[in-house]
Residue frames as qw, qx, qy, qz and C-alpha x, y, z in Angstrom:
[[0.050, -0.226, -0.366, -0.901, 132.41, 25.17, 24.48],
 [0.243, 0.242, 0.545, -0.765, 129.30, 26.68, 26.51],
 [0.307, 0.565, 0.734, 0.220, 125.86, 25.75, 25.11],
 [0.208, 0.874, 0.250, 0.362, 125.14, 29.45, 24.52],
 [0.522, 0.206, -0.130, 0.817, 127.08, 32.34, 24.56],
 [0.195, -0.233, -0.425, 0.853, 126.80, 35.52, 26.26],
 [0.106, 0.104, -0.479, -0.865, 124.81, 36.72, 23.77],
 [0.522, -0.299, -0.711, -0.364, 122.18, 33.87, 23.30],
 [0.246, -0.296, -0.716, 0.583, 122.21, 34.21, 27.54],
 [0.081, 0.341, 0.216, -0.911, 121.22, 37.70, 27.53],
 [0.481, -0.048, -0.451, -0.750, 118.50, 37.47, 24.23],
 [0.580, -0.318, -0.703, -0.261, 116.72, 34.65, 25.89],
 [0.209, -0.514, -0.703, 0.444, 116.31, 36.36, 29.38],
 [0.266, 0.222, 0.020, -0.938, 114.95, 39.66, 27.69],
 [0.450, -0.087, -0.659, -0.596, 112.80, 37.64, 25.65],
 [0.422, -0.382, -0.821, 0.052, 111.47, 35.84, 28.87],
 [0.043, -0.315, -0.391, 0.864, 110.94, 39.24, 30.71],
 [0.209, 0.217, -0.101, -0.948, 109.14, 40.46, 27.72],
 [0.430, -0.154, -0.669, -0.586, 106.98, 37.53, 28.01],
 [0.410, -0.416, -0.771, 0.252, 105.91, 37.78, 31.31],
 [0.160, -0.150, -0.043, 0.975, 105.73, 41.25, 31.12],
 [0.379, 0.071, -0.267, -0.883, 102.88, 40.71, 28.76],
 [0.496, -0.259, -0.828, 0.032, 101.21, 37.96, 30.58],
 [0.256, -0.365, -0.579, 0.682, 100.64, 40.33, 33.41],
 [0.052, 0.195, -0.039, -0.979, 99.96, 43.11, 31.45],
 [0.127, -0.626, -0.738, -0.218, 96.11, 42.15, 31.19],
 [0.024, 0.069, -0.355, 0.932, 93.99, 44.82, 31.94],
 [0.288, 0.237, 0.835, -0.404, 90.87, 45.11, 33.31],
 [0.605, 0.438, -0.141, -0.650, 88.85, 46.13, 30.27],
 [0.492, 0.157, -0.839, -0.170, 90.71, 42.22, 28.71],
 [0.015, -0.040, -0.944, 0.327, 89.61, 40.65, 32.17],
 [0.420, 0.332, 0.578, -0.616, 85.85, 42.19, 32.33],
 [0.584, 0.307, -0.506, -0.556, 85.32, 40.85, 28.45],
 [0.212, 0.183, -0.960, 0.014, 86.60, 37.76, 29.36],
 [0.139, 0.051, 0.912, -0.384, 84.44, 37.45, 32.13],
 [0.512, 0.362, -0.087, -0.774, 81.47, 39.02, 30.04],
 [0.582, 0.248, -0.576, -0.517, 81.80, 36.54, 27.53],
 [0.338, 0.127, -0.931, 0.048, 81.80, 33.69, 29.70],
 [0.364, 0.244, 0.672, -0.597, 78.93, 35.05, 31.75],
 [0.523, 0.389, -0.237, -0.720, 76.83, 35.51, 28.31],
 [0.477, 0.400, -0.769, -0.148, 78.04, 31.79, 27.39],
 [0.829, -0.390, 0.025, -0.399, 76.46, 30.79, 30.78],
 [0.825, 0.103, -0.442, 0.337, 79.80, 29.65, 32.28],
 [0.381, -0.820, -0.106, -0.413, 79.03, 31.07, 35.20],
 [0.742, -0.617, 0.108, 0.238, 81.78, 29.37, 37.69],
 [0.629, 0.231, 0.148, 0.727, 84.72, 30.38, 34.95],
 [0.014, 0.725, 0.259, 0.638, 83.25, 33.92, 34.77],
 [0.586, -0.809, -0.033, 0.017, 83.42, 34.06, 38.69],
 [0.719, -0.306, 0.134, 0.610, 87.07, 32.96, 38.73],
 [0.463, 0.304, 0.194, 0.810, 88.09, 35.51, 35.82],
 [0.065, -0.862, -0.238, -0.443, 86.44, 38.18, 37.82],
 [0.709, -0.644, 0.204, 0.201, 88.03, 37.50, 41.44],
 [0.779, 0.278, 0.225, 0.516, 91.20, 37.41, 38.86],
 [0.184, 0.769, 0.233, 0.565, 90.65, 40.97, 38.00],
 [0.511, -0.829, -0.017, -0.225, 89.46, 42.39, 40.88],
 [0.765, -0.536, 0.010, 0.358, 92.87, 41.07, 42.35],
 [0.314, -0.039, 0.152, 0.936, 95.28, 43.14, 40.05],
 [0.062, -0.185, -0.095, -0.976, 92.69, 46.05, 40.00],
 [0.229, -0.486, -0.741, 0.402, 90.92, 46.15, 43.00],
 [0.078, 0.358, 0.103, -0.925, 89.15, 49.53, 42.14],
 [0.186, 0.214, -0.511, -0.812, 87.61, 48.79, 39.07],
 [0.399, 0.132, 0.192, -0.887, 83.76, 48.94, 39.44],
 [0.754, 0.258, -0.451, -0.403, 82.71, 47.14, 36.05],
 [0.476, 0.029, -0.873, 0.097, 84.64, 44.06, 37.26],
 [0.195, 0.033, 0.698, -0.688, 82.80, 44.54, 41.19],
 [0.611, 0.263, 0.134, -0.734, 79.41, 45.13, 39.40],
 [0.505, 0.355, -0.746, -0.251, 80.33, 41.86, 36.91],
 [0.168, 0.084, -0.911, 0.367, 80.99, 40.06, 39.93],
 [0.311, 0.100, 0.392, -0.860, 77.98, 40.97, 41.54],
 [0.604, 0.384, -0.343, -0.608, 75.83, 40.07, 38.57],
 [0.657, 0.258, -0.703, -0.085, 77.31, 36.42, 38.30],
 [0.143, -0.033, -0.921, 0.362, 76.66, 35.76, 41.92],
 [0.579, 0.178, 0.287, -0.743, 73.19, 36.84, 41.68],
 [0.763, 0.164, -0.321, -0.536, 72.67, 34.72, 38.63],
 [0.135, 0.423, -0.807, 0.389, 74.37, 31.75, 40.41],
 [0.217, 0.094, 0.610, -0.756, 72.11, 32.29, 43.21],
 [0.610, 0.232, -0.007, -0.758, 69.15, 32.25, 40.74],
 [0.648, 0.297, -0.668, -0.213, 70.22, 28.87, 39.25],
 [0.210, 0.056, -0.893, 0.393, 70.48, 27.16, 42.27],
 [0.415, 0.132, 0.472, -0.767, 67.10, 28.24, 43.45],
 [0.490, 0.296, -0.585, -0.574, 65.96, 26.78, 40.10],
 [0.460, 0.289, -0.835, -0.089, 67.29, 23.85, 40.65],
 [0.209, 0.137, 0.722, -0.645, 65.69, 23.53, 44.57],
 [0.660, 0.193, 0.318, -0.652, 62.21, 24.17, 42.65],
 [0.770, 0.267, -0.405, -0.414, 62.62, 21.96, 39.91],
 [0.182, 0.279, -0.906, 0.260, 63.75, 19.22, 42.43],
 [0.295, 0.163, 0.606, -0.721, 60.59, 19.90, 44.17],
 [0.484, 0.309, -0.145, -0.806, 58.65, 19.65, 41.45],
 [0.558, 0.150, -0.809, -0.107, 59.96, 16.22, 40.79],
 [0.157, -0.128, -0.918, 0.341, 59.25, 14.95, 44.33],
 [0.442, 0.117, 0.278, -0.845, 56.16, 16.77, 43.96],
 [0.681, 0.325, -0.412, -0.511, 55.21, 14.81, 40.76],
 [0.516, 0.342, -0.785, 0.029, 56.27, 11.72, 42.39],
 [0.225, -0.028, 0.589, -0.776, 54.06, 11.99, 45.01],
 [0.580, 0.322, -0.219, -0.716, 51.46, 13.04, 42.51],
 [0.660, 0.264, -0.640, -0.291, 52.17, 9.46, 40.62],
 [0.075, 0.066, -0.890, 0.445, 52.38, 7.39, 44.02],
 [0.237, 0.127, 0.569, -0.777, 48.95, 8.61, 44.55],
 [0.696, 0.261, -0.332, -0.581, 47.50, 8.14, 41.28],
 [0.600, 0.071, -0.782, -0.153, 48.80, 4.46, 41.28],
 [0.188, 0.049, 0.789, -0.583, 47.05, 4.12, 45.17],
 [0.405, 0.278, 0.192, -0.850, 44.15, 5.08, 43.13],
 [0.585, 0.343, -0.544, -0.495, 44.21, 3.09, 40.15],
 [0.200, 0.159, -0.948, 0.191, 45.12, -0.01, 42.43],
 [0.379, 0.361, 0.738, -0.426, 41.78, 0.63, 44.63],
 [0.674, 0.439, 0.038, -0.592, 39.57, 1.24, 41.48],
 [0.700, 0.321, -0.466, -0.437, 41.11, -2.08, 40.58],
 [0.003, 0.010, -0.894, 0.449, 40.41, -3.68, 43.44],
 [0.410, 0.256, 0.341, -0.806, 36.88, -2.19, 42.99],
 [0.640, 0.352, -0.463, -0.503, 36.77, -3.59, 39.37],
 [0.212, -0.042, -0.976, 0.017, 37.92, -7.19, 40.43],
 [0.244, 0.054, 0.767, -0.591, 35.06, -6.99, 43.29],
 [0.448, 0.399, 0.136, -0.788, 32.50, -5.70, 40.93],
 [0.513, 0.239, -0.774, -0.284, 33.52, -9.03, 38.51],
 [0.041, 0.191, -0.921, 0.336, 33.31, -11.09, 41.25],
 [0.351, 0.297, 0.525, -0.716, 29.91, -9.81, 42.02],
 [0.493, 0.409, -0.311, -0.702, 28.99, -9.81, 38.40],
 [0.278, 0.228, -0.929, -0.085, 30.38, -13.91, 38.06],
 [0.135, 0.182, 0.855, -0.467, 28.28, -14.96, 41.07],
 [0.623, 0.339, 0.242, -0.662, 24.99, -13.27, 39.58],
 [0.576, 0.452, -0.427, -0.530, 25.69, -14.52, 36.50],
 [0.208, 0.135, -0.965, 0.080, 26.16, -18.25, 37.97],
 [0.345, 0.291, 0.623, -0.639, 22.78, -17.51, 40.10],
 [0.667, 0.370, 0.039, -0.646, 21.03, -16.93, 37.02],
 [0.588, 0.376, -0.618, -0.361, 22.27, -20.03, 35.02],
 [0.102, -0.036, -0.953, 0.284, 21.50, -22.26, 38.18],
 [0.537, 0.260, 0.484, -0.640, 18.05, -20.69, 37.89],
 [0.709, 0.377, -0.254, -0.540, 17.73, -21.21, 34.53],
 [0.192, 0.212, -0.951, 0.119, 19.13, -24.83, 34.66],
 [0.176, 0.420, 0.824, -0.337, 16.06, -25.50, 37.36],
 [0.595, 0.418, 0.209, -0.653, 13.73, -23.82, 34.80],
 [0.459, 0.369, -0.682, -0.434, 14.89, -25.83, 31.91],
 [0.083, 0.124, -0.976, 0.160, 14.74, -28.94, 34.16],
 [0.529, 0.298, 0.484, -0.630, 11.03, -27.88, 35.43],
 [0.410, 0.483, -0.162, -0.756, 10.48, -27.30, 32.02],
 [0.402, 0.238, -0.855, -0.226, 11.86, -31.07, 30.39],
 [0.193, 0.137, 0.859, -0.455, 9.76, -32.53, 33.66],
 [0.563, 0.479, 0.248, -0.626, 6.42, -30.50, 32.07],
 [0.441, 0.558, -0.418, -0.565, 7.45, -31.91, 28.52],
 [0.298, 0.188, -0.933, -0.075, 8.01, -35.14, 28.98],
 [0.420, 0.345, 0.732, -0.410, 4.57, -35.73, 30.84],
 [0.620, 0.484, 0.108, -0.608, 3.00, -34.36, 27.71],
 [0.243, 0.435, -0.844, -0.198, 5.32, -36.81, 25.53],
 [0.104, 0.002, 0.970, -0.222, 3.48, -39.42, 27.50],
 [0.521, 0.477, 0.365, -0.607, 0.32, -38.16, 26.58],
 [0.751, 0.397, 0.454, 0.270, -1.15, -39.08, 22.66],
 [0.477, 0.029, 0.499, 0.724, -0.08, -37.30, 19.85],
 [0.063, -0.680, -0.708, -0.180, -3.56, -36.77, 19.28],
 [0.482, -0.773, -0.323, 0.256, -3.42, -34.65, 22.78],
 [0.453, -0.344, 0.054, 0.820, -0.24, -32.59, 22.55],
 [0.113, 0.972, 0.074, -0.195, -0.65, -28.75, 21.60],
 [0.675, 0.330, 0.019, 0.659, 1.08, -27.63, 18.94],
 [0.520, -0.457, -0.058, 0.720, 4.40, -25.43, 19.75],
 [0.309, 0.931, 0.195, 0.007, 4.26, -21.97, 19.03],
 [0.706, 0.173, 0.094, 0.681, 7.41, -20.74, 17.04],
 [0.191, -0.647, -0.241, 0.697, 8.81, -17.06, 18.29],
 [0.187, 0.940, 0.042, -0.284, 8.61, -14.26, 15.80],
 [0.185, 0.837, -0.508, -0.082, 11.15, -14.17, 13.02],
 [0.530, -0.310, 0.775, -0.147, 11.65, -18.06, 13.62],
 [0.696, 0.292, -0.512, -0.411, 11.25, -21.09, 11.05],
 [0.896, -0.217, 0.372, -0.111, 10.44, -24.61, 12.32],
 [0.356, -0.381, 0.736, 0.432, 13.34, -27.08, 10.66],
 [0.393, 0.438, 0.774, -0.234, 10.09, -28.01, 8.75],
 [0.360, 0.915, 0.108, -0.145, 9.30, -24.61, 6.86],
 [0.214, -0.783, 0.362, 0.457, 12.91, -24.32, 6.60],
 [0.322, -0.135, 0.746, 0.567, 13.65, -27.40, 4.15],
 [0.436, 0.662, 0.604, -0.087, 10.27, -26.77, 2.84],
 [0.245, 0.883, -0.011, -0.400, 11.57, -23.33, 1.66],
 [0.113, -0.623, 0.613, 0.473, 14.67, -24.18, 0.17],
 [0.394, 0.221, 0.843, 0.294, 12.90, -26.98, -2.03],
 [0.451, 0.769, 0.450, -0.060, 10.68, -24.38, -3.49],
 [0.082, -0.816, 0.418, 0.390, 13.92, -22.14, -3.88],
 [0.364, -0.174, 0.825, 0.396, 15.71, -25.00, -5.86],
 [0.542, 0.533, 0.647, -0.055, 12.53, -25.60, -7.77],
 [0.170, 0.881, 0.140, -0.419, 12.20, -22.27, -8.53],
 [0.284, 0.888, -0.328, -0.152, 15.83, -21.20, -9.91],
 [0.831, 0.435, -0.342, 0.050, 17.77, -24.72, -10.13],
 [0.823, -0.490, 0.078, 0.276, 20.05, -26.26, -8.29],
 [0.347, 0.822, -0.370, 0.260, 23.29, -24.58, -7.83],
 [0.891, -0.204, -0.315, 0.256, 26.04, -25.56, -7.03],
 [0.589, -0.693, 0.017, 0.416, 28.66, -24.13, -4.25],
 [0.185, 0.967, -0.168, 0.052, 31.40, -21.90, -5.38],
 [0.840, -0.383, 0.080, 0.376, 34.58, -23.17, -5.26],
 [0.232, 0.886, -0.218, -0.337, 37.59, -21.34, -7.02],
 [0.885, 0.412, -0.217, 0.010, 40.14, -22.58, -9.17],
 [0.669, -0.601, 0.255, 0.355, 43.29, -23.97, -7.43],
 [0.708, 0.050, 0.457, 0.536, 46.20, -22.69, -8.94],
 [0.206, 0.603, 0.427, 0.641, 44.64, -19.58, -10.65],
 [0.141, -0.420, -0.400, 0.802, 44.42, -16.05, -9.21],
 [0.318, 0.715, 0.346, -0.517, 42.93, -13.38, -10.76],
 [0.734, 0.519, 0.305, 0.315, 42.89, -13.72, -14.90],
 [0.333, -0.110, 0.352, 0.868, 45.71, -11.58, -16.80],
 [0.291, 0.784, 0.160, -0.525, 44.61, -8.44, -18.35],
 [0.507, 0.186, 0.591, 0.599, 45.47, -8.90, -22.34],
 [0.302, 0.872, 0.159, 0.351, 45.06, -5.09, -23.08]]
């Protein structure tokens, strides 16, 4: 018994004519949407192919030439993009090579200018070292001298000798009582609120 009969032979090769019939039977108004929508959609190498598509089964037909036309210009425009915005990067990357040449000598400039700063500042505290020393030489002759002899020291401006100092705080105590220090309670934060 044949899988299909004369019948089923003949319905299923009309049925395959009359789908390839309408597989072909694009026209170019279906091919220059397509390619519309996919240029609009900025699918710009699909949109080429579905125009060269056209244009082969209806090599006459203007809209698809001018389509085409249109999508290798914008193509053309994207790729030029892309050349400047490549440049731009190796511009900017220049740009930042040079800044960090710069930043490296102005911190080379900064170490030097520490360097320079360390040394004064050791110069002066080996001068002032030999003035303190002059100075403990000039004091200790007068140490050797009487009591009698020595000139009292004049205290700077805004200064208290240890002297006036305990002197003050005994008239302070006198005054308002010895207090004692503050301590807090261990164990206690801040009292409860009982409203």
């Amino acid at each position: 018994m044949p899988l299909l009969s004369k019948k089923g032979c003949f319905l299923f090769i009309v049925l395959l004519m009359t789908s390839t019939a309408l597989a072909a039977s694009k026209t170019a108004n279906a091919y220059y949407r397509d390619a519309a929508f996919q240029y609009i959609e900025s699918r710009l190498p699909t949109a080429e192919i579905t125009c060269q598509e056209g244009l082969s089964h209806y090599p006459n037909d203007t809209r698809l030439q001018m389509l085409l036309d249109r999508i290798q210009e914008a193509k053309d425009e994207q790729k030029n993009q892309n050349k400047d915005q490549k440049q731009d990067q190796n511009d900017n990357k220049d740009q930042d090579k040079d800044q960090d040449q710069k930043d490296d000598k102005n911190q080379d400039q900064e170490k030097n200018q520490n360097e320079d700063q360390q040394k004064d500042q050791k110069q002066d505290e080996n001068d002032s070292v030999q003035s303190s020393s002059s100075q403990l030489a000039e004091s200790s002759s007068s140490v050797s001298q009487s009591p009698e002899e020595q000139e009292p020291q004049e205290t700077p401006a805004g200064q208290m000798t240890p002297e006036e100092a305990a002197q003050l705080l005994k008239d302070f105590n006198e005054q308002n009582g010895e207090q004692k220090p503050w301590k807090p309670v261990r164990g206690q934060g801040r009292p409860l609120k009982d409203w």
